[in-house]
N, CA and C atoms as a LAMMPS dump frame, in Angstrom:
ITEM: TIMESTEP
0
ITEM: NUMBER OF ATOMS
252
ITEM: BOX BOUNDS ff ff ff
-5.0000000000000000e+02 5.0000000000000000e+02
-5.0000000000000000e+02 5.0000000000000000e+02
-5.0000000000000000e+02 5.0000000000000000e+02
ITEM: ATOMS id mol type element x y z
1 1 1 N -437.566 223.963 428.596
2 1 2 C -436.779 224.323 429.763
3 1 3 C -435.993 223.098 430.206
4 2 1 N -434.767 223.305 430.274
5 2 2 C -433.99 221.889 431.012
6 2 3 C -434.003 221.567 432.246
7 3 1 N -433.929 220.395 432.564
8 3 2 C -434.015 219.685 434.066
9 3 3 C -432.869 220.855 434.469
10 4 1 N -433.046 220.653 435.866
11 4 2 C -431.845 221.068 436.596
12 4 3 C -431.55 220.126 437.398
13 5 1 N -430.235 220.23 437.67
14 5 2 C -429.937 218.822 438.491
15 5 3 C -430.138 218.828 440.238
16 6 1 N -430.642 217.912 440.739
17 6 2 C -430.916 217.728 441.945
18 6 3 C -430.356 218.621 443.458
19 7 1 N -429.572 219.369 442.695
20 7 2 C -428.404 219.85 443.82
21 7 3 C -428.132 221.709 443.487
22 8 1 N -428.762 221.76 442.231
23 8 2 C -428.95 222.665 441.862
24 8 3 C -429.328 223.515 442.904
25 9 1 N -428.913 224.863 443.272
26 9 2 C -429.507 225.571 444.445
27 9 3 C -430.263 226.844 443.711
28 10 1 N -430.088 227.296 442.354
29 10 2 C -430.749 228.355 441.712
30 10 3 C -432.147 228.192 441.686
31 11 1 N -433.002 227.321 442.3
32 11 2 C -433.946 227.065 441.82
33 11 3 C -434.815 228.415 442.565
34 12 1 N -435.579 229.207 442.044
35 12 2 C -436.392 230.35 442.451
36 12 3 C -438.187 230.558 442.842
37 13 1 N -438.414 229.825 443.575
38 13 2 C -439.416 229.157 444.109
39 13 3 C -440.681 230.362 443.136
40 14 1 N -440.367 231.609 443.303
41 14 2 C -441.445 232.816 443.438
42 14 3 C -441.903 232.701 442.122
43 15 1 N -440.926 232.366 441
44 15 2 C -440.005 232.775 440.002
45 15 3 C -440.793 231.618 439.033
46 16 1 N -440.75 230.262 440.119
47 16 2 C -441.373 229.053 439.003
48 16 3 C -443.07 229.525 439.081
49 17 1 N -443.693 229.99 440.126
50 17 2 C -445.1 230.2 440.032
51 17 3 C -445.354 230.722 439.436
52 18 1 N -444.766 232.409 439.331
53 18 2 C -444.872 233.217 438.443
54 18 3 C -445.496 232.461 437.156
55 19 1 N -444.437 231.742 436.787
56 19 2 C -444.343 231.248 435.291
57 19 3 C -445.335 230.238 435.4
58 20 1 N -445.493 229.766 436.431
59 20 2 C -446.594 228.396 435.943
60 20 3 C -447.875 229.518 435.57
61 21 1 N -448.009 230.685 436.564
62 21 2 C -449.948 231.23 436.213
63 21 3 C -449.266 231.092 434.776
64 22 1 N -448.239 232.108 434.268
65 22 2 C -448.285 232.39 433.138
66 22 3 C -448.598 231.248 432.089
67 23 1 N -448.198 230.773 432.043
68 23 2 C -448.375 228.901 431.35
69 23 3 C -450.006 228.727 431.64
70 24 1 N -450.227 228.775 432.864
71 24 2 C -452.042 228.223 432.674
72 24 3 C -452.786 229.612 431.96
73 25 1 N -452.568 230.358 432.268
74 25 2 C -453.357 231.557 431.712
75 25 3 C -453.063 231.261 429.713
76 26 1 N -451.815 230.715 429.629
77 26 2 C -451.79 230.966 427.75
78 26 3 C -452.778 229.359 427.431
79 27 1 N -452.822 228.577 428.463
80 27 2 C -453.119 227.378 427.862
81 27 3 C -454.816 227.506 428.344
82 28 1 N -455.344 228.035 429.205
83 28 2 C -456.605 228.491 429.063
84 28 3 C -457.062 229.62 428.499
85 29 1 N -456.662 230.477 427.916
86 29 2 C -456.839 231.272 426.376
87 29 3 C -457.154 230.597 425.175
88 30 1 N -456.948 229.737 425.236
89 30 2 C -457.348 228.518 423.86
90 30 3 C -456.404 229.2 422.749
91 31 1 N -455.709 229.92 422.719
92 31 2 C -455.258 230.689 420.906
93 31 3 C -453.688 229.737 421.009
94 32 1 N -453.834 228.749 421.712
95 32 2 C -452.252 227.672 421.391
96 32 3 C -452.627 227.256 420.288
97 33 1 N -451.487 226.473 419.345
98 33 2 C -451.688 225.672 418.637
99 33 3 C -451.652 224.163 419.654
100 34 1 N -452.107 222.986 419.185
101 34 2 C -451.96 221.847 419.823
102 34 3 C -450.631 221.161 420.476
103 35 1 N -449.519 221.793 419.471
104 35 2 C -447.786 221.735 419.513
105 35 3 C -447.457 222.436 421.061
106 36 1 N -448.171 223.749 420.558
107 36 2 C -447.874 225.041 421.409
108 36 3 C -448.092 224.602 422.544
109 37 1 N -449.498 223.869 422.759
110 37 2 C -450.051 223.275 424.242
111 37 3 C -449.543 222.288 424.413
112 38 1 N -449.177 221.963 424.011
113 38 2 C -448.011 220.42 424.751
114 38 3 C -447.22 220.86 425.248
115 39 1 N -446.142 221.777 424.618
116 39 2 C -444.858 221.996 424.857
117 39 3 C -444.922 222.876 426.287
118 40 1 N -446.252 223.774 426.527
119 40 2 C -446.012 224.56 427.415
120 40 3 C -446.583 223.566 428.663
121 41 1 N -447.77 222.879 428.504
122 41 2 C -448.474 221.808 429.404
123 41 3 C -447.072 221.579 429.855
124 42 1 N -445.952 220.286 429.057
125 42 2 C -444.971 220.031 429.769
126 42 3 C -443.995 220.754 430.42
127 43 1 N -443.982 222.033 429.657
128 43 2 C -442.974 223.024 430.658
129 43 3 C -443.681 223.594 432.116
130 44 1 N -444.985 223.281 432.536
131 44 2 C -445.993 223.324 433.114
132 44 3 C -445.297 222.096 434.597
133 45 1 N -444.931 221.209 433.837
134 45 2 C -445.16 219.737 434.654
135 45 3 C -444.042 219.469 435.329
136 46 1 N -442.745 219.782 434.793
137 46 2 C -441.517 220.492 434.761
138 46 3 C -441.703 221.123 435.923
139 47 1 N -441.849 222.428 436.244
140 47 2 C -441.678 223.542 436.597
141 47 3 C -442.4 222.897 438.359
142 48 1 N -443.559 221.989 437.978
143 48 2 C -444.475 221.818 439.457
144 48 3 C -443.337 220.749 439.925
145 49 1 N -443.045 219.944 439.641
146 49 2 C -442.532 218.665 439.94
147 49 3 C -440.681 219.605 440.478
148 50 1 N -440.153 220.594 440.033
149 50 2 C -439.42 221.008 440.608
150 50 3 C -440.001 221.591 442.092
151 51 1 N -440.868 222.536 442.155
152 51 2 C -441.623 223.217 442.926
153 51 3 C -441.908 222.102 444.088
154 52 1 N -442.413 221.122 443.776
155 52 2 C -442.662 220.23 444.83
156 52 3 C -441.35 219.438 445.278
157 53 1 N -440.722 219.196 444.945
158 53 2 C -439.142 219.12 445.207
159 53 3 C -438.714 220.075 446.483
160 54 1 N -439.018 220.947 445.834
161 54 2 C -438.038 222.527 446.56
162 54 3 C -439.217 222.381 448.196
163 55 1 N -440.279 222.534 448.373
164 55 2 C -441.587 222.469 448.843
165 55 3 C -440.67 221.241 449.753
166 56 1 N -440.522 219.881 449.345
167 56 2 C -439.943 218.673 450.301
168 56 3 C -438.986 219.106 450.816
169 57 1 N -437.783 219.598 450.131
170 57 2 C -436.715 220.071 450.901
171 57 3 C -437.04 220.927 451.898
172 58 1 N -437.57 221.916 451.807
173 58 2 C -438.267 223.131 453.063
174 58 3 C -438.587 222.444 454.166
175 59 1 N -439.502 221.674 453.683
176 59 2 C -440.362 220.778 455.008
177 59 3 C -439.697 220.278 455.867
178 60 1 N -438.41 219.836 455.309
179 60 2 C -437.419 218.404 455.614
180 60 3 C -436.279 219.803 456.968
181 61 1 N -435.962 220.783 456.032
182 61 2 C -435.351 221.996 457.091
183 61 3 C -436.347 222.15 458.13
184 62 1 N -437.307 222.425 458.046
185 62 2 C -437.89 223.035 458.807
186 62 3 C -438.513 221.984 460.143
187 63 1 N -438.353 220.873 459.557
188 63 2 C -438.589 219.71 460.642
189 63 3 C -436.7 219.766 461.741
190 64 1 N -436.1 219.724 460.878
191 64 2 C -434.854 219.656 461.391
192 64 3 C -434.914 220.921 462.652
193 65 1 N -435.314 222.053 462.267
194 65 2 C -434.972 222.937 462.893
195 65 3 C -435.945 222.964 464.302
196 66 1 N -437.112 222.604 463.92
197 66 2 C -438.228 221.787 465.264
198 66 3 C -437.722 220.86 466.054
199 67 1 N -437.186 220.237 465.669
200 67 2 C -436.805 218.564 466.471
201 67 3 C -435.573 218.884 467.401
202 68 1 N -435.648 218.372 468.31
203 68 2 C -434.505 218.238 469.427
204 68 3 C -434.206 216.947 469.711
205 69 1 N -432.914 215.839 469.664
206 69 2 C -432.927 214.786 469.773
207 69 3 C -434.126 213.687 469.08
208 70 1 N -434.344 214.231 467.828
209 70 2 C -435.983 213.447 467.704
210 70 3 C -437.27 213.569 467.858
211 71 1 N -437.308 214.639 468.676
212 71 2 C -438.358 214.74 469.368
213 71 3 C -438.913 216.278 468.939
214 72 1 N -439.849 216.325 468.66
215 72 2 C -440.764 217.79 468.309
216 72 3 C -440.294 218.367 469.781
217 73 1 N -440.046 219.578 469.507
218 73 2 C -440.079 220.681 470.63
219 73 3 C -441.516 221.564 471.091
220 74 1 N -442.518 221.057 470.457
221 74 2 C -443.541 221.61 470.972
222 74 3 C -444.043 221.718 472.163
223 75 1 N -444.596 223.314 472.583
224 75 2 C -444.97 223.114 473.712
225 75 3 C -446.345 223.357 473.976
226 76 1 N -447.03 223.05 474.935
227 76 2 C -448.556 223.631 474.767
228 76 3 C -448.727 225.082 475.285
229 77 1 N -449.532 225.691 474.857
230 77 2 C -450.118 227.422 475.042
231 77 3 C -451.054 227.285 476.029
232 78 1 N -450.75 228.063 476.686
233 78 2 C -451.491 228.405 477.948
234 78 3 C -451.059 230.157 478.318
235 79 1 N -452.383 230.206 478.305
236 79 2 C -452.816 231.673 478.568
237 79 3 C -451.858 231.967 479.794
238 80 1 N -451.52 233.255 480.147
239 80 2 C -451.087 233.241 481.956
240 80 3 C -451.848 233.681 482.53
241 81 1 N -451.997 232.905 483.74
242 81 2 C -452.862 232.795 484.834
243 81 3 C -452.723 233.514 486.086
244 82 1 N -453.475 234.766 486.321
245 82 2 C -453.154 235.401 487.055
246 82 3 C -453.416 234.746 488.483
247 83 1 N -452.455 235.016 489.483
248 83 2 C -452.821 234.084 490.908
249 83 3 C -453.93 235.633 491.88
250 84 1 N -454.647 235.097 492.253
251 84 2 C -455.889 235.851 492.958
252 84 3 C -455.215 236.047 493.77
């Protein structure tokens, strides 16, 4: 499988998992050849190392979209309090 380049936006988050079970499931079947298990191990390593990529970028939005001037917008939860 070829790199994709950094900027690449096709990348299909659902799409790489999919394929990784598939990859661990043939490489814990044992019926690879040793070739076979390399090649897929690395298309394996590939595939996470994009995934965790995509995974940083998310984080990195999703902080953006929290933050106000810098600052987390969190607020604390509090039940409402009925006045007697």
């Amino acid at each position: 499988m070829p790199d994709q380049p950094s900027g690449d936006t096709s990348f299909n988050f659902e799409h790489s998992l999919a394929k990784l079970e598939s990859i661990a499931g043939r490489l814990e079947s044992g019926e690879l050849s040793l070739e076979e298990s390399m090649q897929a191990f690395e298309e394996g390593i590939k595939l996470t190392r994009q995934a965790q990529k995509a995974l940083a970028a998310a984080e990195q939005k999703v902080q953006l979209l929290v933050e106000a001037d810098g600052e987390p917008l969190a607020e604390p939860f509090h039940e409402d309090e009925k006045d007697s």
